[in-house]
N, C-alpha and C positions, 0 to 999 in steps of 0.2 A: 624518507623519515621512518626509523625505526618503532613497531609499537609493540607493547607490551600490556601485560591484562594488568599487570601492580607496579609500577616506580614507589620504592622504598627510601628516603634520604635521611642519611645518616646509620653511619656501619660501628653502629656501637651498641651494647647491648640487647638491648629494645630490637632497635631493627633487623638485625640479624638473625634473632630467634623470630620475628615475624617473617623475614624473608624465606627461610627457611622452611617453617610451617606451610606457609601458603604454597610455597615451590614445592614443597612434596605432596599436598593436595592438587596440585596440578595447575597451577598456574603459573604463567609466561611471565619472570619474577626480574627489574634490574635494580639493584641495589647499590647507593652511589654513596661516594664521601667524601669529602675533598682532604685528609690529611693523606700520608702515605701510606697506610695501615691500617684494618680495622680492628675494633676493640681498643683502642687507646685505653681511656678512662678503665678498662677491665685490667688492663695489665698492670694499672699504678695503683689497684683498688685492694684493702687488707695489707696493704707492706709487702704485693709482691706475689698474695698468695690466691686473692679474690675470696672474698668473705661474702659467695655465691647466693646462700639464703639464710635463714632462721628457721629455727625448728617450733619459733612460739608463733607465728604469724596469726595475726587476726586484724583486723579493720578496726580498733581500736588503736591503732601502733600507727594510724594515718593520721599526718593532718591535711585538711580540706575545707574549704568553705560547704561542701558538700559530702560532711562523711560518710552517708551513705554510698557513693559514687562508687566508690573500690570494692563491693561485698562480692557483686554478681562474678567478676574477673578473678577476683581471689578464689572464690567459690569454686569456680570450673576449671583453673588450671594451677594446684597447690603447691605448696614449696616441696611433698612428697614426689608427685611428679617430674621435677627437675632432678631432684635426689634420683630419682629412679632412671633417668635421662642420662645424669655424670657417670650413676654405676656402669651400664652399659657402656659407657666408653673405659671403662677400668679405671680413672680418677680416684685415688684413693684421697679420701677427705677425714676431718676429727671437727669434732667441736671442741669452739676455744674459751667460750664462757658464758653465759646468757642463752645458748641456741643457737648462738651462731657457728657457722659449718665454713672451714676454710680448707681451701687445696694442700694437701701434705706436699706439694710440689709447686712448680710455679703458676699463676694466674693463666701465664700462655695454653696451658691446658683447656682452659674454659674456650679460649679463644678459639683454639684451632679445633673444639669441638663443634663450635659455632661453626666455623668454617667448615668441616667435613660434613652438618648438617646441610649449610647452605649447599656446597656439591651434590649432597643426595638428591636435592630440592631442583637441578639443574637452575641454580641462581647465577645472571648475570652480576659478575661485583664489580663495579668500575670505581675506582679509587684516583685521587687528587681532579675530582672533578666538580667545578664550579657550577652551579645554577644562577644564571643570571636572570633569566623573568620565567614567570609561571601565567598560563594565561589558559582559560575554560572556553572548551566550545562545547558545539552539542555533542559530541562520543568520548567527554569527558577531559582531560587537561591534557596540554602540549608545555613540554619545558626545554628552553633554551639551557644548552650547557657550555662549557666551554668546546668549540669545535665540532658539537652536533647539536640533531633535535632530536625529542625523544616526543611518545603519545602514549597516552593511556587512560584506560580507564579510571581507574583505581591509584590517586595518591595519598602515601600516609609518607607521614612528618614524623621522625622518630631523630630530631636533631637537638635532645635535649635541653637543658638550660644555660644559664650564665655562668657556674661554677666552675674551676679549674681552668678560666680560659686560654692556659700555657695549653691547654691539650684542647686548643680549637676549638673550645665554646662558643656561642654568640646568639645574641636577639634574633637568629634567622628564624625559625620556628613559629616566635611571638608576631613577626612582620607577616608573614604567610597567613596566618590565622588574623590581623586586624586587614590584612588586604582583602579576603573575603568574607569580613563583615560578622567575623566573630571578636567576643571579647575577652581581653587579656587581661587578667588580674593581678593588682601591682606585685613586683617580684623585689626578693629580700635573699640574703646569704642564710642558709641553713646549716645545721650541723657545723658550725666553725667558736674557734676559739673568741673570746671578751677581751679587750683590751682595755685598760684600767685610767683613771684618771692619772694626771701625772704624780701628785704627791701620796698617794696608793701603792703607786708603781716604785715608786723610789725605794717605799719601808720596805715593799716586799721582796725587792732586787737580791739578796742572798737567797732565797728559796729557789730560785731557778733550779728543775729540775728533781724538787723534792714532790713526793705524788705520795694521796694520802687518800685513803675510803673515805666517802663522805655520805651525805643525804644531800640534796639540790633539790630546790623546793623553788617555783614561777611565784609570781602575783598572783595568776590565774589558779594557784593551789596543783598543779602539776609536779610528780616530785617522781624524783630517779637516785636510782644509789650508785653507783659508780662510781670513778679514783678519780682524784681533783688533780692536778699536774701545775703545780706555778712555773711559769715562762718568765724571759728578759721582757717579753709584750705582755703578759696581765697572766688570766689564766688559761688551761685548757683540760686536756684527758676527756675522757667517755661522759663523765657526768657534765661537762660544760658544754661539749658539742650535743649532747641531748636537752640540755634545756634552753640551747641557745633558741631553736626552731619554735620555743614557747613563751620567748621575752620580747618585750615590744623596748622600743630607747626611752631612757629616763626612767625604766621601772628596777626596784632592788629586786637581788636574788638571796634566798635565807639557806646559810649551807653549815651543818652539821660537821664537826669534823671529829666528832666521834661517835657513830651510829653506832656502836656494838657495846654500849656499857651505858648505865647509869653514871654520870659523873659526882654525881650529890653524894652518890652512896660509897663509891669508888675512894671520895675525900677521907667521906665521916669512919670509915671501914678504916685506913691506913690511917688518921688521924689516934683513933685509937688507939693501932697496934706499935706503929711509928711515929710519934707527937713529934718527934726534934728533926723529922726529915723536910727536905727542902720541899717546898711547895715545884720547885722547878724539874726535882728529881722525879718526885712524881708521878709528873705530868709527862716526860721522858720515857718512865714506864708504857706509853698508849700513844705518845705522838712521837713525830720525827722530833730527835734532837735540835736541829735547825730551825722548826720551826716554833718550839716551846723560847729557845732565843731570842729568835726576830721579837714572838712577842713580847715577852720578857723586858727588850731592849726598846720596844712601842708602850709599854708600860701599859699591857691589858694583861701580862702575871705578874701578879706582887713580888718584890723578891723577900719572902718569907718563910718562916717553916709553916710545918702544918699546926701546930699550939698556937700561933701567933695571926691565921687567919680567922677574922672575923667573919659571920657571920653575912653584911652586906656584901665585902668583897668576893666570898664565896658565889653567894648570887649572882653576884655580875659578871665572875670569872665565868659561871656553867653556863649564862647567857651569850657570852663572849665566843665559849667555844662549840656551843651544841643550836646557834642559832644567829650566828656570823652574817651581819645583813652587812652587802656590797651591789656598789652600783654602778656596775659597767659604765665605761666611756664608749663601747661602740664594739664593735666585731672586726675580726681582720679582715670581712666581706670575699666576695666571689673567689680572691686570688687561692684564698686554702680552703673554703666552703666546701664540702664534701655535696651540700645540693642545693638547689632553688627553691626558696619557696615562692608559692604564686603560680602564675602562668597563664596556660590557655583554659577560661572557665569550662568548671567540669558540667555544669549546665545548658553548654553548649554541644555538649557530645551525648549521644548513646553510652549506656553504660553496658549493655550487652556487647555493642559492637567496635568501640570507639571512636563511629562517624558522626561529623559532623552533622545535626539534623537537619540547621539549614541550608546546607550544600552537601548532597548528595555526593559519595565518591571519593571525599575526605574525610582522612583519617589521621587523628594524633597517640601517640603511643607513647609511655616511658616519662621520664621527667619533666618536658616539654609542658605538657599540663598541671594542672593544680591536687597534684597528689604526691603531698612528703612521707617519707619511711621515717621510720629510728633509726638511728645508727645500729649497721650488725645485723646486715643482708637484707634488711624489709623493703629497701629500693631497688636491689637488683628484681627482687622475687618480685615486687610492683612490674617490672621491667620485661620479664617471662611472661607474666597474667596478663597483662594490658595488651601483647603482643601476639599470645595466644586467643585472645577474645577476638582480635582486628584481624588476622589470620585465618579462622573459620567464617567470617563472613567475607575476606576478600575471594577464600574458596564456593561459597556458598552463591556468591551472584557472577560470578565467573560468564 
């Protein structure tokens, strides 16, 4: 039976940057994954290009039952350091909007720098391989794989969440963690598109495809500015996958679809320079043409000129469009979720180290636990910290 100082499962972000860390501090490192390839989830991440970190990062941008949890890992290994990580490998990167930092090349760079870390680290990496049971003795865990056994001291759970499960997701993570007697926090689709009631979905079937700056505002008073996207399924874009991870089912969402102008002022301003122009026209001026339509043909804009709008309807038109309440039928869930929320309670981990407290020798990293990003790097860079934290302590009691 082969032993090892750390068994690392799951060769995707997370674990690969801890495999590495640790193997270059000097430990006896094997790193397993059962799809064919590691980094999956990095190579389909950004469209291709790996949208790596953010340049705004802060423990704010988490959510958590325990927000403090993410400060100390943030703290000690920053999105500057990973920046500073790609340079050395010549990665040339830009930022695309907000902070966020993506490969001028493809995603595969990240990966195979991953990869050339882990070689420096002398990482075993065994790839399409199953764990079938995991079981503790006194010199720490033995796990059943397919075809071998392996021992070790030191195991960490870097197998992610539910999301994406076309690229091998699964509950395995959560099952490990309630096998020994930790708690798992109920889990929810993050980051993903709303799906719309059906007679919602019908009015707004010609918009498919029309994307528009908005403000997106929770129940909870959480609010993101970002470009709203109408799909054939409801809606989506940055600002829907950002406030999806802050809406609960059955609550509305209040969305702005003109953050950049006073509208009241914008009317009474052209009403008096243009009295005979179309109220429809406009509104054409500041919104997509298609969608001043739909409405139009929903009959939330009058077809009037601007001399001929009153007063009330005025009011209800700027209500209409600068505070647009809609109320989700549901999320597309896991299958395009960008992440999980929930997981393994973060109260049940060290936040310095990310071991388990009541079981000594376990460790969870990366998405698998109860720590959500924003969209637009703040989960890889979760991914890097959590794994850098778990890393100097799996070097530490070596």
């Amino acid at each position: 039976m082969e032993r090892f100082d750390a068994v690392i499962i799951g060769a995707g972000a997370a674990g690969m940057f801890c495999a590495a860390q640790a193997g270059q501090a000097g430990s006896r490192v094997l790193l397993i994954d059962n799809g064919k390839k590691p980094g999956r989830k990095i190579l389909m991440s950004g469209g291709g290009r790996c949208n790596f970190t953010n340049l705004y990062v802060e423990p704010a941008a988490y959510l958590s039952k325990n927000p403090h949890f993410c400060k100390s890992a943030l703290a000690r290994y920053t999105q500057w350091d990973f920046i500073d990580l790609v340079g050395r490998y010549g990665i040339a990167w830009h930022e695309k909007t907000l902070g966020q930092l993506f490969c001028d090349d493809s995603a595969q760079r990240i990966v195979d720098m991953l990869v050339a870390e882990c070689d420096k680290g002398g990482v075993t990496l065994r790839l399409r391989s199953e764990v079938l049971s995991i079981a503790r003795d006194e010199s720490g865990f033995v796990l059943a794989l397919n075809g071998e056994t392996v021992a070790t001291q030191k195991l960490v759970i870097a197998s992610g969440g539910l999301s994406m499960p076309g690229l091998g997701a699964s509950p395995f993570g959560y099952k490990i963690a309630e096998q020994f007697g930790l708690k798992v926090l109920p889990t929810r689709a993050g980051l993903v598109p709303f799906t719309l009631h059906k007679p919602l979905l019908e009015q707004l079937q010609t918009l498919s495809g029309v994307s528009v700056p908005c403000v997106i505002t929770a129940r909870n008073g959480t609010v993101f500015r970002e470009n709203l996207l109408f799909t054939h399924r409801g809606l989506s874009g940055p600002a829907v996958l950002q406030i999806s991870s802050y809406w609960q089912p059955g609550e509305l969402v209040s969305i702005n679809l003109l953050p950049d102008l006073s509208l009241e002022d914008v009317l009474n301003e052209q009403r008096n320079a243009h009295p005979n122009q179309s109220l429809k026209n406009t509104l054409a001026m500041h919104l997509p043409k298609r969608l001043v339509e739909c409405l139009q043909q929903l009959g939330q804009i009058p077809d009037v000129s601007l001399r001929q709008l009153n007063v009330r309807d005025q009011q209800t038109l700027v209500e209409t469009l600068t505070a647009w309440q809609v109320q989700p039928n549901g999320t597309e869930g896991y299958r395009t979720a960008e992440v999980t929320l929930g997981g393994v309670d973060t109260n049940e981990l060290s936040s310095r180290t990310m071991e388990a407290r009541r079981v000594p020798g376990l460790y969870f990293i990366g998405e698998v636990m109860d720590v959500t990003g924003w969209l637009g790097g703040y989960n890889f860079q979760w991914a890097w910290s959590s794994a850098w934290a778990c890393a100097q302590d799996l070097a530490a009691k070596r």
